[in-house]
N, C-alpha and C positions, 0 to 999 in steps of 0.2 A: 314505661312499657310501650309506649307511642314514637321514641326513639330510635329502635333497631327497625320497623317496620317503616317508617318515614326516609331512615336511610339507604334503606334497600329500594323505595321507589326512587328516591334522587338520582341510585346508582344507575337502575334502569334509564330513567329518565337522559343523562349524563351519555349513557352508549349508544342509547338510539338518534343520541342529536349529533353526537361525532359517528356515526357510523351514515349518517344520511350525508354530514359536508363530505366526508371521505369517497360518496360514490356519486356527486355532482357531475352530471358532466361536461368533458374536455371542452365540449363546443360553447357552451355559455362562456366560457371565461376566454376563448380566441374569439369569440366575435365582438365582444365588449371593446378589443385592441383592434378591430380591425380598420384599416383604412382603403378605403376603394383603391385602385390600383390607380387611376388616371389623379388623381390626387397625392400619393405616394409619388408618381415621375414627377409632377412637377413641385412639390418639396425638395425633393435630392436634386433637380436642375436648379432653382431659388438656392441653393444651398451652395452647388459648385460655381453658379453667376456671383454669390457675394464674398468668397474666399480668394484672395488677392494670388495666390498661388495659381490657380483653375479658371479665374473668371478670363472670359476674353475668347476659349478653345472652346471649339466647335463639336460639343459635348452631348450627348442625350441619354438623359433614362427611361428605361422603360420596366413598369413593375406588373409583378402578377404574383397575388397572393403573396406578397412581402419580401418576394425576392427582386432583386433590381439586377437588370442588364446595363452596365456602361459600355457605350459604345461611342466613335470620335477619336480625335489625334489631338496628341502630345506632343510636346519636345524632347523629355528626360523622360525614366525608367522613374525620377522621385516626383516630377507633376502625376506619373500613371498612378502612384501609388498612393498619394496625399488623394489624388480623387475618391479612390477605394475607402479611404478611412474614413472623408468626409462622409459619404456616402450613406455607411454604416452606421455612423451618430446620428443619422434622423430618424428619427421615432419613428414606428412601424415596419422597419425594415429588417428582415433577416435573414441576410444571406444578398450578397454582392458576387457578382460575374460581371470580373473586369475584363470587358474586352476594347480595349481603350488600347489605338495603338500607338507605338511611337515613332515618329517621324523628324527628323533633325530639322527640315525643312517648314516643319509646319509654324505657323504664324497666329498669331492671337488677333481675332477681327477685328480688336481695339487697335493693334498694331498697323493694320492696314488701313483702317480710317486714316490714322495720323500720317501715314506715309505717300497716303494719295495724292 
């Protein structure tokens, strides 16, 4: 007798605790991921200084709110693009605006040390 009435609190019980995760919100679970923005630039900068492709080019990012600005000169159209993706794999970022241009001419500061 204590059976069907026990199962119908469980059930109540059961809808009211998924009906509460269900209407959490959005902002509790982006702020937990959030990374300050002046911290995010210089992860993706640390990031394109240690990738043998990138490091060298006179590079910078700048983030706000998870999106990264690359901005700086390249050689090829595939260093503009390897930057992009690095870029992207660093946690807390989402959303890359490459503006990273290309220039034939340009020189990696490592190159110019050595050539001094």
């Amino acid at each position: 007798m204590h059976t069907p009435k026990f199962a119908g609190i469980l059930a109540l019980f059961s809808m009211t605790l998924m009906a509460s995760c269900a209407s959490s919100p959005p902002s509790v679970v982006a702020t937990a991921a959030h990374i300050p923005d002046q911290e995010l630039s210089r992860r993706v900068e640390a990031a394109l200084n240690t990738e043998p492709d990138t490091r060298g080019f006179a590079l910078d990012a700048d983030a706000f709110r998870g999106i990264v600005m690359l901005t700086g000169y390249v050689e090829s159209p595939e260093i503009r693009a390897k930057a992009a993706k690095i870029a992207a794999a660093v946690a807390g970022v989402t959303e890359v605006r490459n503006s990273i241009e290309i220039r034939i001419d340009s020189r990696r500061k490592d190159t110019l040390r050595a050539g001094s």
